[in-house]
C-alpha positions in Angstrom: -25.4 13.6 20.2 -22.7 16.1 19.5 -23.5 20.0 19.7 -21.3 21.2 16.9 -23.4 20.0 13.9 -20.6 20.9 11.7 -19.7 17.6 11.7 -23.1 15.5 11.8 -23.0 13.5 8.3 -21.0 16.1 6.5 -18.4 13.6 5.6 -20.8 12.4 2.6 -19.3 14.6 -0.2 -20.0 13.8 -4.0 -17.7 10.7 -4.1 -18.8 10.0 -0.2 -15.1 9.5 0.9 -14.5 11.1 4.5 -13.5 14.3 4.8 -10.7 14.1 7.7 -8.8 11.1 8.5 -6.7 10.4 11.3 -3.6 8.0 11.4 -1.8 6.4 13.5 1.2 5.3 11.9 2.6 2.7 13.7 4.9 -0.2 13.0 8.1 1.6 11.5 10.5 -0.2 14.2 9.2 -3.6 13.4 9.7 -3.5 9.7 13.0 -2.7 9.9 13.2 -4.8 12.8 11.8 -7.8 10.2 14.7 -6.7 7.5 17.3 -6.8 10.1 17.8 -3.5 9.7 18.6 -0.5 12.4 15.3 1.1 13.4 16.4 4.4 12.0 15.2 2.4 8.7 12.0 2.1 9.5 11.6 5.8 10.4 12.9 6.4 7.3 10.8 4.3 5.2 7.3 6.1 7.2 8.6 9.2 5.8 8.1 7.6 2.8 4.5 6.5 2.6 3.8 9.4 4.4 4.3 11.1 0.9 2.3 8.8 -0.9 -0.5 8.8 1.6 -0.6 12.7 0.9 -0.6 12.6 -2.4 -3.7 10.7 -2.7 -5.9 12.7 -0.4 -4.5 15.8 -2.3 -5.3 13.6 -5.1 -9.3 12.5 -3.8 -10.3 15.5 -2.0 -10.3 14.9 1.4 -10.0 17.7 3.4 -8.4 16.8 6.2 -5.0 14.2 7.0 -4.0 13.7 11.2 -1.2 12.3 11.3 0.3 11.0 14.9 4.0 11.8 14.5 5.3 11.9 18.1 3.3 11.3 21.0 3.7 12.8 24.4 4.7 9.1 25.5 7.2 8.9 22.6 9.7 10.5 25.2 9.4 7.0 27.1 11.4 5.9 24.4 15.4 5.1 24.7 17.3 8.4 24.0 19.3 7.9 20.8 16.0 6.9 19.0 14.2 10.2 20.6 17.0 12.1 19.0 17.0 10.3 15.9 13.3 11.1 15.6 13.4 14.7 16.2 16.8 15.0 13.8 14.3 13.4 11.3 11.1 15.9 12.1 13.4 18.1 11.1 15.4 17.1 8.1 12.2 16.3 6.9 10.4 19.7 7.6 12.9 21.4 5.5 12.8 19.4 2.6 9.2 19.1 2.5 7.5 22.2 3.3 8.5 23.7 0.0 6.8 20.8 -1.5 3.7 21.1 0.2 3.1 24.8 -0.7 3.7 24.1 -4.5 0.7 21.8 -4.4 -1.5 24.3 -2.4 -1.4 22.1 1.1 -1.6 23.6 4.0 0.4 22.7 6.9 -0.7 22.2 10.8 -0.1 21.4 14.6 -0.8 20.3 17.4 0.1 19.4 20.4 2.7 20.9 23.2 5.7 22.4 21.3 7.6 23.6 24.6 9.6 20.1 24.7 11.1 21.0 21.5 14.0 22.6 20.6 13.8 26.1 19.6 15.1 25.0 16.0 12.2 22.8 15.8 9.8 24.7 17.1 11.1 27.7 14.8 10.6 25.6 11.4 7.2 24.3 12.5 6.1 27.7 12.8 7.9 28.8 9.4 6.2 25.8 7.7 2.6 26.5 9.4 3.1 30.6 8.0 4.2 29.3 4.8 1.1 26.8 4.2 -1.9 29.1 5.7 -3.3 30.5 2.6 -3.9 27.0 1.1 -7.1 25.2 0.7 -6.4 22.2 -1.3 -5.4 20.0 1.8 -5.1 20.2 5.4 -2.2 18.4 6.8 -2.2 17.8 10.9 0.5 16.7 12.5 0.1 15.4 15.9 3.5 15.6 18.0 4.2 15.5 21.6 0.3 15.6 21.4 -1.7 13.1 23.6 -5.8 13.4 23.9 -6.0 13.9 27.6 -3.4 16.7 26.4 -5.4 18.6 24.3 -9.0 18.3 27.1 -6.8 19.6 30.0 -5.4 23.0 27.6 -9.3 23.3 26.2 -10.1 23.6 30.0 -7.2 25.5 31.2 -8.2 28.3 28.2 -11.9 28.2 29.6 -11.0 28.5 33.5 -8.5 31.4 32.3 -10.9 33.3 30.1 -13.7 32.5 32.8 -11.0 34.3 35.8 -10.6 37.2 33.7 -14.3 38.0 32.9 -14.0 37.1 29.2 -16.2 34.4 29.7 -19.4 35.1 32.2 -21.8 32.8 33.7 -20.7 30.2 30.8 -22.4 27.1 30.9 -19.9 24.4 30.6 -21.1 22.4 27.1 -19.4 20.1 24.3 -19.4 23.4 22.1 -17.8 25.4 24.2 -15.2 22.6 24.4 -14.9 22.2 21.2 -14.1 25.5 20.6 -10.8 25.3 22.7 -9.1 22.3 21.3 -6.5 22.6 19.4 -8.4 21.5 16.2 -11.2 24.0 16.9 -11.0 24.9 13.3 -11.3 21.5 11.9 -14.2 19.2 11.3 -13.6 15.9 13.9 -12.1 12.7 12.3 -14.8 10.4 9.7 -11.9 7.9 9.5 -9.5 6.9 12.5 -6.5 4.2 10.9 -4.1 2.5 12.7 -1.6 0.3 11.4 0.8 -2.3 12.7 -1.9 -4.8 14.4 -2.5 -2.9 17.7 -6.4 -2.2 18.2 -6.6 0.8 20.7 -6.3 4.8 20.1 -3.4 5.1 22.9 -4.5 8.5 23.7 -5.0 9.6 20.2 -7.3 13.0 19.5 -10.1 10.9 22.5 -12.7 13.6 22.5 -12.7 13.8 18.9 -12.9 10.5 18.5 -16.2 10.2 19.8 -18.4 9.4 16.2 -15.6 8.5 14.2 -15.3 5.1 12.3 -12.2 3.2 13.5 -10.1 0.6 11.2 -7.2 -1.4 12.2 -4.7 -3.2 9.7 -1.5 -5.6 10.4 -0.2 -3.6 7.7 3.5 -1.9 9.2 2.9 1.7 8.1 6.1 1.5 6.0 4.0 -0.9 3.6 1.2 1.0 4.0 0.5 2.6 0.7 -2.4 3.8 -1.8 -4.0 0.6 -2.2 -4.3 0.2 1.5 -5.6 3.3 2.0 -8.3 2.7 -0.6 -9.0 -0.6 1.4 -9.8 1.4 4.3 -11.9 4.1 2.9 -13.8 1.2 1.2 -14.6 0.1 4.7 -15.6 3.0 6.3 -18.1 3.8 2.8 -19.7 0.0 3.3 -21.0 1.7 6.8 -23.7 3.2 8.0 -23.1 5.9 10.2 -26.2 7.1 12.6 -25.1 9.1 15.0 -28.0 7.8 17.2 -30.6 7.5 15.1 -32.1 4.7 13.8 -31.0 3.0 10.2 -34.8 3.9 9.0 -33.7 7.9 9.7 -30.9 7.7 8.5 -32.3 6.0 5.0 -34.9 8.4 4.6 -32.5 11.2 5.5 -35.3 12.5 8.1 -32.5 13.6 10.5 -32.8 16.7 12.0 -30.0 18.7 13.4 
């Protein structure tokens, strides 16, 4: 059973949607693929329901959106459409972060920014800066981010802090882990999506993962839209989620954290 009981059935606000969903948005290539179109298209198009996804957990109340942009095996990919990609990150960082303060969203990431390009790395952190004071929505985007990632940094910061004497006969522990991550600060995933048929995580936020309802679609995240979201959330509201206990405990609400 988890340590950090932040996250232990606190997903059950007044309309009982989740409060943090994670995506991964996958199937951009294919649609365009399936409209004979160049996959630049595609990429394209996922910009676009990336705005409407947004907009209706602005809309709803959820707290937190993870959103797996670029992962750290994205660089596998052939060179033009790495560079397309990242021309994209940005064009769209510019035009969008404006937007995003207006309707008091707050802007976050994670994952290892040294593979970018100083431009890229320089509006990230302008748009993060920009976005810290708000409250209405958190928006997480995942790039050159990969789970096994973000466990060996949590560790590296523990060894460092243990070398130096910050941290003295510490007793390794899932809080102390926890509290290294790169999403330290936020509550771990109710709701993991992943569209475009596959049915794995491929490396995607693993150790928060742990509790979190999972819900695959053939939908190509292109044609992913409200509705489908709604489809999802509907899903992960018909479950029952125990974290161990019994359905009995959970019914009576006799857990105790």
């Amino acid at each position: 059973m988890p340590t950090d009981n932040r996250n232990i059935l606190e997903s059950d606000n007044n309309n009982n949607n989740p409060r943090h969903i994670a995506i991964i948005m996958d199937g951009n290539g294919r649609w365009a693929q399936n409209r004979f179109m160049p996959r630049a298209v595609g990429h394209q198009a996922g910009v676009k329901a990336v705005r409407k996804i947004v907009e209706y957990c602005a809309n709803h109340k959820i707290e937190v959106l993870t959103l797996f942009a670029f992962s750290s095996e994205n660089w596998r990919r052939p060179a033009a459409e790495v560079a397309l990609l990242m021309t994209l990150f940005i064009a769209t960082l510019q035009r969008e972060i404006n937007k995003l303060d207006r309707n008091n969203i707050r802007l976050r990431f994670i994952g290892d920014r040294t593979a970018f390009s100083d431009k890229l790395q320089q509006k990230m952190a302008e748009g993060e800066e920009q976005t810290k004071g708000n409250t209405d929505l958190t928006v997480v985007v995942a790039a050159n981010y990969g789970g096994h990632w973000d466990m060996c940094q949590a560790f590296q910061k523990v060894v460092e802090k243990m070398a130096t004497g910050e941290l003295e006969n510490q007793v390794i522990s899932e809080q102390l882990i926890n509290q290294h991550l790169s999403t330290a600060d936020l509550p771990d995933p109710d709701l993991f999506i992943r569209t475009g048929g596959e049915q794995r995580v491929s490396n995607f936020m693993l150790w928060q993962l742990a509790y979190t309802e999972l819900y695959f679609t053939t939908t190509l995240w292109p044609d992913f839209d409200q509705n489908s979201l709604e489809d999802a959330i509907k899903s992960f509201k018909s479950r029952q989620r125990r974290f161990g206990h019994t359905s009995e405990q959970v019914l009576n609400k006799s857990i105790t954290l």
